[in-house]
N, C-alpha and C positions, 0 to 999 in steps of 0.2 A: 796705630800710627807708627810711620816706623822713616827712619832717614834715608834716600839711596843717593849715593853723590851729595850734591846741595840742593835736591829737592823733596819732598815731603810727599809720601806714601799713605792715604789712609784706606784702611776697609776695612767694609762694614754691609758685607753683604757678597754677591757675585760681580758688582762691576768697582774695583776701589779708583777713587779718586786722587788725582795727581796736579800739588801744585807746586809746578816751576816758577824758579826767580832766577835771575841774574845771576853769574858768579860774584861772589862778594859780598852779595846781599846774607847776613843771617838770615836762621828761623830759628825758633826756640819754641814747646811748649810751656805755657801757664794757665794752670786753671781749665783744662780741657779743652784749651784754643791754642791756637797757634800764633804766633807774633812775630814781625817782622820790624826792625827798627833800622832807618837808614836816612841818610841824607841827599835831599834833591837841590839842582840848581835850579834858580827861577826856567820858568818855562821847560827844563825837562821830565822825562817822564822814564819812572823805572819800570817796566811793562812785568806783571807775573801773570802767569795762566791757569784755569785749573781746566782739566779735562779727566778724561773717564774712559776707563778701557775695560771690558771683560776681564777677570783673573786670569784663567786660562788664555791667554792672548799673549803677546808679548807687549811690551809697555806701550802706554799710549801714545802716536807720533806728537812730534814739536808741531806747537801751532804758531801762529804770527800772532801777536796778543794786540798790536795794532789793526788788522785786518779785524778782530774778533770785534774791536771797539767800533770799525766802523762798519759793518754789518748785521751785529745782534739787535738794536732797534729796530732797523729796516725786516727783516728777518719776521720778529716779534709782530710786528704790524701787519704783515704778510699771512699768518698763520688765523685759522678761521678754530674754533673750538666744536663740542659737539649742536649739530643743526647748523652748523654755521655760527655760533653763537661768537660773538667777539665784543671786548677786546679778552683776549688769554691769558689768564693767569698762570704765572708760575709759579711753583709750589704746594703746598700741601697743610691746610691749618693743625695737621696733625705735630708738625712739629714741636707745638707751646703743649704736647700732651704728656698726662704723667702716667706710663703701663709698667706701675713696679711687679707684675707679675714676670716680665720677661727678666728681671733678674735673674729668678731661680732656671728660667730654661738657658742662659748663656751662660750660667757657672755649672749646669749640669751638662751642656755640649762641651764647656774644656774639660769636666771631669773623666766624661765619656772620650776625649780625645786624648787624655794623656793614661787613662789607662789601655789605648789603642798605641802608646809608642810616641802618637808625639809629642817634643819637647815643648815646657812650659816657656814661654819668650819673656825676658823680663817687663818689655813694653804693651806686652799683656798683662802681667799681673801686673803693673801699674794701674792701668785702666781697669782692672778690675777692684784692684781696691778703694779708687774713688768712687766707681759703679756703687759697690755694695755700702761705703759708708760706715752706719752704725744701724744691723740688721731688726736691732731689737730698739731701735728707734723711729725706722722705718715701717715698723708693721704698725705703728699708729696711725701714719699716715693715710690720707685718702687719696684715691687717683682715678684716672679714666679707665682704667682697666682693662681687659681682654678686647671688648669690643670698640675702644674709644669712644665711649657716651661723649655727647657735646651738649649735656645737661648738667654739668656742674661735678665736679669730682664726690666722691662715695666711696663707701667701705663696701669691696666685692671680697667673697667668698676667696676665689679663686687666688686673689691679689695677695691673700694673707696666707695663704699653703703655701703662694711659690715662694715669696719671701722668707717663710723656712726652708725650703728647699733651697736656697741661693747661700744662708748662710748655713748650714749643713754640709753642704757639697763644698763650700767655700775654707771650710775648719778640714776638709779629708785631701782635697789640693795642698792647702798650707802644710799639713805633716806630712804628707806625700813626697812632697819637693823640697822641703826645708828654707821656702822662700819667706823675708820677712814678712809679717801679717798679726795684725791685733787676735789671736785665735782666741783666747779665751773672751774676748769680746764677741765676735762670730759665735763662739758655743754660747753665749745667754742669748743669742739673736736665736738660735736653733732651737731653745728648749724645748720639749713637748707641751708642760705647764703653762708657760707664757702664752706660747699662741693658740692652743685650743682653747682653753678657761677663759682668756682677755681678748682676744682679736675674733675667734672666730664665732664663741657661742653668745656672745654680748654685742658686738659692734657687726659682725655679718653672717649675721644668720637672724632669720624672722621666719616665725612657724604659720605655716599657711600659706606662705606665699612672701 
């Protein structure tokens, strides 16, 4: 997430998402969200927008956030799903899912990316340091995992390697760059001890199958 002018940059993947407000209007993050506080007069309305553009693209054009309000219903109604199936949802129940494996492969692509040259962004290691947490607290945890089961969360195999690989990769960044970071916390999250003995031969792993 990152600030350009007075609107709010995020990505989180190949197309980031963009939401404009008003001049005047702050935005602020807390807590992984973003906030907005202002004051309206009875009956007006302060319009913000969020759109989406390709990285590679140049920024997403202005949209009319009036026109969007009165189109996206009608629009929605319009649209038929697969077979024809309707009405269509939007969205994706994966969002309420918990894959602490991808920890360890997102602090191994910055690690892999600042030993390529690029610069560590501080609005990245922020986000990274809430990401990761407390790594040797997190590998108790259970989660949907690699493939998102939507049979109830469990201890995978796989959840508890990357989860030392996240806080490993996370302890060689931190010295790396000299950026604040709990390390010696990250290094009990890493240990060899803790997670093979505790997480991975006791809680996931079952012989036979």
């Amino acid at each position: 997430m990152r600030r350009t002018e007075h609107h709010r940059v995020a990505v989180a993947g190949p197309a980031p998402a963009w939401l404009r407000v008003p001049p005047g209007v702050p935005t602020y993050g807390a807590d992984g969200t973003t906030v907005s506080e202002f004051t309206a007069a009875p009956g007006s309305r302060v319009p913000s927008a969020p759109t989406r553009q390709p990285s590679h693209l140049a920024a997403a054009p202005r949209t009319d956030p009036e026109a969007l309000l009165a189109t996206t219903p009608a629009d929605r109604r319009a649209r038929a799903g697969q077979l024809g199936s309707r009405p269509v949802r939007f969205g994706n129940a994966g969002v309420g899912l918990l894959p602490l494996d991808v920890h360890g492969e997102v602090v191994e692509a910055l690690g892999l990316a600042l030993r390529a040259g690029l610069p560590m962004e501080r609005q990245v290691w922020s986000l990274l340091r809430m990401l990761l947490g407390s790594p040797a607290a997190r590998r108790r945890e259970t989660d949907e995992g690699l493939r998102e089961v939507r049979c109830g969360r469990r201890q995978f195999t796989r959840s508890k390697v990357m989860a030392r690989v996240a806080a490993d990769r996370a302890v060689q960044v931190a010295e790396a760059t000299g950026l604040p970071a709990p390390v010696e916390q990250w290094r009990l999250g890493s240990t060899p001890q803790v997670f093979t003995r505790v997480a991975l031969v006791n809680t996931a792993f079952r012989p036979g199958g």
